[in-house]
C-alpha positions, 0 to 999 in steps of 0.5 A: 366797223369791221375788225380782222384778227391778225395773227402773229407772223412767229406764232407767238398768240400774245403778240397776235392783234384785232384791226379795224379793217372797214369803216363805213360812215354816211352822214348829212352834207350841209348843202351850203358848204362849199369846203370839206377839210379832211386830215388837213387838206382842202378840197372844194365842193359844190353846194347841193339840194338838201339831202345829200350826204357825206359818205366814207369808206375807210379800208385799212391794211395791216402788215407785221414787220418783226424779227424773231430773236431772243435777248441772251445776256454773257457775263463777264468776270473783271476781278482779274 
């Protein structure tokens, strides 16, 4: 796993962030399996000799959206 830090868009260091920005998995593939379900789809795969192997490479992209204001609070006076 890779991480990335993200700086703040408005330079505000407590609002900056680490991502994980790679993933790299390799795992054994049960050569009988005919199925991968993978975030809720399905997908068909041909069985294979032993030693094959699953392989995911995951890549993630960050973007900050935000605007840059500041809460500002008027009294108002009722008792008139």
């Amino acid at each position: 796993m890779e991480y990335a830090f993200q700086k703040d868009k408005f330079q505000n260091p407590a609002n900056s962030y680490w991502i994980c920005v790679e993933q790299h998995y390799s795992q054994p593939w049960n050569a009988s399996a005919a199925i991968l379900y993978y975030w809720g789809r399905q997908f068909s795969v041909r069985a294979g000799d032993k030693g094959h192997r699953l392989v995911k490479e995951i890549r993630t992209t960050a973007q900050e959206f935000g605007v840059d204001s500041q809460p500002h609070f008027d009294t108002v006076d009722h008792s008139n």
